[in-house]
Each structure stands twice: as C-alpha cells, then as structure tokens.
DSSP file (Angstrom, degrees, kcal/mol; ACC not computed):
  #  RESIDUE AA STRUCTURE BP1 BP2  ACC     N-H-->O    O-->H-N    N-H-->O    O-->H-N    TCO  KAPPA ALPHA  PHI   PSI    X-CA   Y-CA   Z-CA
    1    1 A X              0   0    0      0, 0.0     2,-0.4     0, 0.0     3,-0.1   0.000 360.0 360.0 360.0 145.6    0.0    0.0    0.0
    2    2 A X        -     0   0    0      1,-0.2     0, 0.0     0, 0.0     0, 0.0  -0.811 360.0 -84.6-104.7 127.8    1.5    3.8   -0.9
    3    3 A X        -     0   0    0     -2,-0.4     2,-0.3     1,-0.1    -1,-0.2   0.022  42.8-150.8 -20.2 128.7    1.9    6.3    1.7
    4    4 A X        -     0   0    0     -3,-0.1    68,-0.1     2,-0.0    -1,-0.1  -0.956   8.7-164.2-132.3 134.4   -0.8    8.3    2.6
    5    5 A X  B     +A   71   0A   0     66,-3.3    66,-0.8    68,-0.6     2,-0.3  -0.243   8.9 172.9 -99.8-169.2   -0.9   11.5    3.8
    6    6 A X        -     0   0    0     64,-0.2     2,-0.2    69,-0.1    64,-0.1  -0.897  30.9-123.8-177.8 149.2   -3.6   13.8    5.6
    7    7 A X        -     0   0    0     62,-0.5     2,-0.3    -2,-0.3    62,-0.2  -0.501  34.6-175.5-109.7 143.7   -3.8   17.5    7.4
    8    8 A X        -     0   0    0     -2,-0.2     2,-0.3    60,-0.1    15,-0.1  -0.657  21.3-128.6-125.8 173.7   -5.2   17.0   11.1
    9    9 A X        -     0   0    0     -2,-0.3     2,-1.1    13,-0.0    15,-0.3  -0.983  17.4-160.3-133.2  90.8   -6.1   20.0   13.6
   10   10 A X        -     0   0    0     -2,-0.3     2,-0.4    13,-0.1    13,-0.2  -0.635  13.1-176.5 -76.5  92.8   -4.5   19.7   16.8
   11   11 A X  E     -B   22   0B   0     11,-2.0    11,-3.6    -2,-1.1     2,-0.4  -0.768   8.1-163.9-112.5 165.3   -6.3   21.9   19.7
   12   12 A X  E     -B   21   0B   0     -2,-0.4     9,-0.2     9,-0.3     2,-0.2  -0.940   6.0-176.5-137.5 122.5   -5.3   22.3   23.0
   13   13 A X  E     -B   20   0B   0      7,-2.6     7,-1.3    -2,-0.4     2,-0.3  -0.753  18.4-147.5-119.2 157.9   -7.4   23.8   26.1
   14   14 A X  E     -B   19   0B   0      5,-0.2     2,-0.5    -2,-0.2     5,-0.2  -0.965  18.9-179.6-142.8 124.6   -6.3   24.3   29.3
   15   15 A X  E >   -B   18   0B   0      3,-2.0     3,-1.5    -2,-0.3     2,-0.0  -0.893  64.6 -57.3-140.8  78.1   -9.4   23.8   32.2
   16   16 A X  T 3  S-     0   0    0     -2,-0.5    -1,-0.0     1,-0.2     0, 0.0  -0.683 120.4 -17.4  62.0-149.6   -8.3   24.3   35.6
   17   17 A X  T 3  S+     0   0    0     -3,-0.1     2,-0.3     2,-0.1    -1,-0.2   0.351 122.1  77.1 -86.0  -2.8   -5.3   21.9   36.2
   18   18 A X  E <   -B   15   0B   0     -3,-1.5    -3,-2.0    13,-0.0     2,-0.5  -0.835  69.2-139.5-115.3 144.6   -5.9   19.4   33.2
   19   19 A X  E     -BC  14  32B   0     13,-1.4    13,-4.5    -2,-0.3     2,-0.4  -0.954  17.5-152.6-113.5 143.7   -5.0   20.1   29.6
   20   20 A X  E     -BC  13  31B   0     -7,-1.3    -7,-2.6    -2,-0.5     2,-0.4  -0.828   7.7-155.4-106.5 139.9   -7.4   18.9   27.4
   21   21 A X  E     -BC  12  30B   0      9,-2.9     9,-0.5    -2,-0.4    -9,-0.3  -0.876   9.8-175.7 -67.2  80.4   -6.7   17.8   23.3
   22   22 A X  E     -BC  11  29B   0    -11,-3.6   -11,-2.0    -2,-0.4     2,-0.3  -0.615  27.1-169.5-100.3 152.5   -8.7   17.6   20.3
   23   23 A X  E  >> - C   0  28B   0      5,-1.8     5,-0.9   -13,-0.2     4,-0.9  -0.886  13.9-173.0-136.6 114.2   -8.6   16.6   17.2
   24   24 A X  T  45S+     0   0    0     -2,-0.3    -1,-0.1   -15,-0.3   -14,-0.1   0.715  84.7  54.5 -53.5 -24.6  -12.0   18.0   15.2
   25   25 A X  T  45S+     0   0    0      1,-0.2    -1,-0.2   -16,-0.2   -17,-0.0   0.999 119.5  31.2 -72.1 -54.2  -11.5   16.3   12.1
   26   26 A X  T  45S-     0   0    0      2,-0.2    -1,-0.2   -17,-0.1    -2,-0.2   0.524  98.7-132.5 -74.5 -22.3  -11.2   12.8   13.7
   27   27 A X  T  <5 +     0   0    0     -4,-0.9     2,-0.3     1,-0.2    -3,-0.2   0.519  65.4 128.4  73.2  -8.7  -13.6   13.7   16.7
   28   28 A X  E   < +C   23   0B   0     -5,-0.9    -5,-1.8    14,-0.0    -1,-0.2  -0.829  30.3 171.4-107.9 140.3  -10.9   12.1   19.2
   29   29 A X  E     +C   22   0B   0     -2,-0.3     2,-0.3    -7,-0.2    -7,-0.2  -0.794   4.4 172.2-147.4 161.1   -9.8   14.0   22.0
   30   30 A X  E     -C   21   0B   0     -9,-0.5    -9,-2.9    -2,-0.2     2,-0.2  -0.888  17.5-127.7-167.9 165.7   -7.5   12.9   25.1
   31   31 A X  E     -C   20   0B   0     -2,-0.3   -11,-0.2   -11,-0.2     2,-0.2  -0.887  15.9-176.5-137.5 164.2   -5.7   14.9   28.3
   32   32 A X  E     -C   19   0B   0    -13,-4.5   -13,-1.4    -2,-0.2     3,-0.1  -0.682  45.8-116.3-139.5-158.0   -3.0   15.8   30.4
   33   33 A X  S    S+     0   0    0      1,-0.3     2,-0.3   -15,-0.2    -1,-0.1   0.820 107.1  15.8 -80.1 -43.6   -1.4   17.5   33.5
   34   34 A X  S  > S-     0   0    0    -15,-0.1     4,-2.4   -16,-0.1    -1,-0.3  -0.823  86.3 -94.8-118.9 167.8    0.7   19.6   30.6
   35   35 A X  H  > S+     0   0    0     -2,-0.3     4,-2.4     2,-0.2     5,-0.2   0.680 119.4  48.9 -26.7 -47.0    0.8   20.6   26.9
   36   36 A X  H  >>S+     0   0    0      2,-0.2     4,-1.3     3,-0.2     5,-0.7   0.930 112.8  45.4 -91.5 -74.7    3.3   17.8   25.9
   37   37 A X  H  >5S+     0   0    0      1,-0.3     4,-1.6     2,-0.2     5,-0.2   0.769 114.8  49.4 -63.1 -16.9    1.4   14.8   27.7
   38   38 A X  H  X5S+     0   0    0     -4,-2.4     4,-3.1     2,-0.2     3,-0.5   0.992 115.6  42.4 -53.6 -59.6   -1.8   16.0   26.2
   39   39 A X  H  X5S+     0   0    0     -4,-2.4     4,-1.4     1,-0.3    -3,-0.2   0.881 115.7  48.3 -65.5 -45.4   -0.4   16.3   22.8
   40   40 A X  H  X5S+     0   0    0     -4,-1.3     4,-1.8     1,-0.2    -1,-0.3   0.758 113.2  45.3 -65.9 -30.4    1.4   13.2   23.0
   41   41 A X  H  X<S+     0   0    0     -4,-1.6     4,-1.2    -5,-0.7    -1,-0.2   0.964 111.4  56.3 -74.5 -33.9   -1.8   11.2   24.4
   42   42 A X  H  X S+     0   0    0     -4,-3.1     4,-6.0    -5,-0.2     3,-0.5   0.960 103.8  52.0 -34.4 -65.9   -3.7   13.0   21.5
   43   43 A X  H >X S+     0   0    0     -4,-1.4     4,-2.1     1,-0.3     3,-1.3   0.913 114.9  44.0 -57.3 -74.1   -1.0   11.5   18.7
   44   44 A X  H 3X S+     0   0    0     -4,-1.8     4,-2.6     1,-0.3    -1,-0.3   0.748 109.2  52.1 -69.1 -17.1   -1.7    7.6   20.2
   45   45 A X  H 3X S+     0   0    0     -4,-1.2     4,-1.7    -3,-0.5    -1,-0.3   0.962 117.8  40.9 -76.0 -21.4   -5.6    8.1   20.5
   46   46 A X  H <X S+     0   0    0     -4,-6.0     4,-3.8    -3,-1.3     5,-0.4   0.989 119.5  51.4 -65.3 -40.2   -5.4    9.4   15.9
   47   47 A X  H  X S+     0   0    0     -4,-2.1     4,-1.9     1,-0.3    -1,-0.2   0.874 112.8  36.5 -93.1 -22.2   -3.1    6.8   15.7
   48   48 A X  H  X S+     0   0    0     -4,-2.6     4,-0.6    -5,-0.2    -1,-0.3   0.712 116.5  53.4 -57.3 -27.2   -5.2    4.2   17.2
   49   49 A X  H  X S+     0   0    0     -4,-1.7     4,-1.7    -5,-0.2    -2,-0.2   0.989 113.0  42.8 -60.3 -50.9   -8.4    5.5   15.7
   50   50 A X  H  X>S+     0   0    0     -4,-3.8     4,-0.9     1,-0.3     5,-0.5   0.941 114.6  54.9 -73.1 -33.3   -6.8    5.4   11.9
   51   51 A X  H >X5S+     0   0    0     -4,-1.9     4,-1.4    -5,-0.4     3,-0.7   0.921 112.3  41.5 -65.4 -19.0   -5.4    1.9   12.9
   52   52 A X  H 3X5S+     0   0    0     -4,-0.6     4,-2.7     1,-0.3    -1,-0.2   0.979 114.6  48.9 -79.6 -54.2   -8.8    0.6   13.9
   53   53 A X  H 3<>S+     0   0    0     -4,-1.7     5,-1.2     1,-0.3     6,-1.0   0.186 108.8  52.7 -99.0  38.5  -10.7    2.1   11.1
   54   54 A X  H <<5S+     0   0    0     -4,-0.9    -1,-0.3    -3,-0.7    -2,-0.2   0.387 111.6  50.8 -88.9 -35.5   -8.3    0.8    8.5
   55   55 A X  H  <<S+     0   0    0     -4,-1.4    -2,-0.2    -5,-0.5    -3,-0.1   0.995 106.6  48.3 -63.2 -58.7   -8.8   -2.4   10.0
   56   56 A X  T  <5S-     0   0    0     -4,-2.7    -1,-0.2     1,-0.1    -3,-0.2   0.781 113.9-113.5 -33.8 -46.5  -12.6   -2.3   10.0
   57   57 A X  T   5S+     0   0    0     -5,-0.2     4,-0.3     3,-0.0    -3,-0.2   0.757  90.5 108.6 114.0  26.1  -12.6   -1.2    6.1
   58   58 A X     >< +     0   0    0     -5,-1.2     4,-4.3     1,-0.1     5,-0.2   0.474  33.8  94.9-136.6  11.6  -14.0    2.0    7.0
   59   59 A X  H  > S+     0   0    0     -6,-1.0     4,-6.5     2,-0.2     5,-0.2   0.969  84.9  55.2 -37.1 -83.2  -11.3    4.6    6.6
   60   60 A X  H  > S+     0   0    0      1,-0.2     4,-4.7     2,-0.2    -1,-0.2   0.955 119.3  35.6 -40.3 -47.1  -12.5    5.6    2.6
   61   61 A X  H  > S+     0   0    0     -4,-0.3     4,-3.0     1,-0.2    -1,-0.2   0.964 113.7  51.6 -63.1 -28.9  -16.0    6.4    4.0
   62   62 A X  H  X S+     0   0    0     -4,-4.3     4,-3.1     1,-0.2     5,-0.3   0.914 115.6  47.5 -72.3 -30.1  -15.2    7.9    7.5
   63   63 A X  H  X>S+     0   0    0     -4,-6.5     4,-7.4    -5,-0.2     5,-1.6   0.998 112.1  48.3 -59.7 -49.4  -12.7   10.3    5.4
   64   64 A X  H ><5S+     0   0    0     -4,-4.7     3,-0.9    -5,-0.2    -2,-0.2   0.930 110.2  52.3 -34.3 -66.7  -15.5   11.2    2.6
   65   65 A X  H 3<5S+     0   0    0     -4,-3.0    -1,-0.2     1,-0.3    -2,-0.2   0.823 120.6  36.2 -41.2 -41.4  -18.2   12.0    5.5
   66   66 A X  H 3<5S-     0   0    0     -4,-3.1    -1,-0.3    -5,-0.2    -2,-0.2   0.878 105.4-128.3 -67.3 -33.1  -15.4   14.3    7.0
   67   67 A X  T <<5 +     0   0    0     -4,-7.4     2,-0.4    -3,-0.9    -3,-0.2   0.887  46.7 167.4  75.7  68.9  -14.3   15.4    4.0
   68   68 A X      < -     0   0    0     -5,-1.6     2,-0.5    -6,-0.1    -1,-0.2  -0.866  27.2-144.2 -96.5 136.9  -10.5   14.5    5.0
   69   69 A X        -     0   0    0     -2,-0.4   -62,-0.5   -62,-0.2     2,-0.2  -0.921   2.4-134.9-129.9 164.1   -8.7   14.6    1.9
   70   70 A X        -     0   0    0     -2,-0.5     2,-0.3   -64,-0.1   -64,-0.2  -0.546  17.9-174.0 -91.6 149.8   -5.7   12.3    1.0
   71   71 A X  B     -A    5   0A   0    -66,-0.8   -66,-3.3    -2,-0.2   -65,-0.0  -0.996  24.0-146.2-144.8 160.0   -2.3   13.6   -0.7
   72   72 A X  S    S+     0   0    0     -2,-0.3     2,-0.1   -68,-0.1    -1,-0.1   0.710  83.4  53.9 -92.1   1.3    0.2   11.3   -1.8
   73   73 A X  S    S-     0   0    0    -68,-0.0   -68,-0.6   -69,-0.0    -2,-0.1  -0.154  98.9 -92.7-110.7-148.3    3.2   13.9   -0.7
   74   74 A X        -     0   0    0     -2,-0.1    -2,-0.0   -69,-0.1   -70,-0.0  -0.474  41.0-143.0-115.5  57.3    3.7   15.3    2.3
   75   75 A X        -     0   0    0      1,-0.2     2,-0.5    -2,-0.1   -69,-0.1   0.454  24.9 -99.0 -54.4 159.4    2.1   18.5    2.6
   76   76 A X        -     0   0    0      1,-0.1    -1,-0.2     2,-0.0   -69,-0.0  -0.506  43.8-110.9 -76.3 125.7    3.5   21.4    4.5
   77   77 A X        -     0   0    0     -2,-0.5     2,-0.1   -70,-0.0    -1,-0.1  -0.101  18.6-137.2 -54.1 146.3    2.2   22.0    8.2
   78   78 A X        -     0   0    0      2,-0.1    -2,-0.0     0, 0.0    -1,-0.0  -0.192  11.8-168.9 -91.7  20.7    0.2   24.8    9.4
   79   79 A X        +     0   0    0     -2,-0.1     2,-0.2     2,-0.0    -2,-0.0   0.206  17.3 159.4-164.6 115.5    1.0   26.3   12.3
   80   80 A X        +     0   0    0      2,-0.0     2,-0.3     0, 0.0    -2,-0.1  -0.843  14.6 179.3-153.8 114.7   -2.1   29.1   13.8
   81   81 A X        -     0   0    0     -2,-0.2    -2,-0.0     3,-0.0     5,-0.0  -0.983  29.2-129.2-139.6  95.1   -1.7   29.8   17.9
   82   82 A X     >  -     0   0    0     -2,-0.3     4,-0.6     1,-0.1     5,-0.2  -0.028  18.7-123.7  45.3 110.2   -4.3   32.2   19.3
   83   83 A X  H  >>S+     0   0    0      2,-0.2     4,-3.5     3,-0.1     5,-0.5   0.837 116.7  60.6 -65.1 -41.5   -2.2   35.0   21.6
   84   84 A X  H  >5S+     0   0    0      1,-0.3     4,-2.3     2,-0.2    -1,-0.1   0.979 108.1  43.5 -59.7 -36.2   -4.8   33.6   24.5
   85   85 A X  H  >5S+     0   0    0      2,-0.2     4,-0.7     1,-0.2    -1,-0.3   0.767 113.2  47.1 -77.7 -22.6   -3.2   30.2   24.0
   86   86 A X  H >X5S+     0   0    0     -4,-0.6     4,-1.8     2,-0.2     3,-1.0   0.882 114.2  46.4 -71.3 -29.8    0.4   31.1   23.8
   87   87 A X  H 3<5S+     0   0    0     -4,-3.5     3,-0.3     1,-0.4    -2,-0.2   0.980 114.1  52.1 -84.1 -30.9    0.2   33.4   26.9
   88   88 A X  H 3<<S+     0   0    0     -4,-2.3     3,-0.4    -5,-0.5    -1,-0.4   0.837 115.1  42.5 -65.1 -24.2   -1.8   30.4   28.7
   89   89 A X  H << S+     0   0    0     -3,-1.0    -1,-0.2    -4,-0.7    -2,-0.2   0.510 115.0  46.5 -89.4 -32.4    0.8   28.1   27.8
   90   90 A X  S  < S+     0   0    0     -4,-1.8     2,-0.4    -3,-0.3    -1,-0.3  -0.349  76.2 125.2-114.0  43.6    3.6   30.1   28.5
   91   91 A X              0   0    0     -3,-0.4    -4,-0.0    -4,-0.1    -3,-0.0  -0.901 360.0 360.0 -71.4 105.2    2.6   31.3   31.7
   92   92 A X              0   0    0     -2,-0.4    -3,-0.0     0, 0.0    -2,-0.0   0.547 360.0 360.0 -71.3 360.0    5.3   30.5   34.6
C-alpha cells in the first residue's frame, strides 16, 4: 500500500489543572497534566483511531463523511496559535 498523507487540527485547552486535546476532524480528544502529555496522548488516540478504522474497512467512508482529503506527498504544516493560548501556555 502507498503512503498516505492527511492534514489534522490539533487543539489544545487548558481547564483548571488538566489540559485537554482535540482533534475535530477525527472527533478524538484525550488529556493531560501539561501541553506535551496532552499532545502526546492526543497522537496515540489518531493513531489508534486510523489503525482501527483501516482495520474495520471504514477509513474511505469515515474520510468522505469528513471530507478528510488524501495527498500522496507530504504537505507542508500549518501552524495558527491564538495570543490567549500562547500566553496560557507560557505562563510561569
């Protein structure tokens, strides 16, 4: 099978003491006590979701319904931060 890629949305909330994750496209969201273990728990629940519904067979539809689109290269990242989210993040 040929690489495929595809553009995700990571956001990141901060709720009281827990930081929370999402990813909209995908609907899967996970937390943490900071910014890194949220994003990092985030990355294994996409990468368990896509393993699961590649397994199931259900990948092509779930992307249509999202409208996820495929690219065979590697497209270049996006990178759009909110001043309220930097300064919450970077808060000592």
């Amino acid at each position: 099978m040929p690489v495929m890629y595809i553009v995700l949305t990571r956001m990141i909330s901060k709720e009281e003491k827990v930081f929370f994750a999402l990813c909209p496209e995908l609907d899967v969201g996970s937390q943490g006590e900071t910014v890194e273990e949220a994003d990092n728990n985030l990355k294994d629940a996409v990468v368990l979701y896509l393993a699961t519904i590649e397994e199931l067979g259900t990948r092509d539809h779930i992307f249509k319904e999202r409208n996820i689109k495929t690219y065979s290269h590697k497209p270049r990242p996006v990178l759009r931060c909110s001043a309220s989210l930097y300064e919450i993040y970077n808060k000592k």
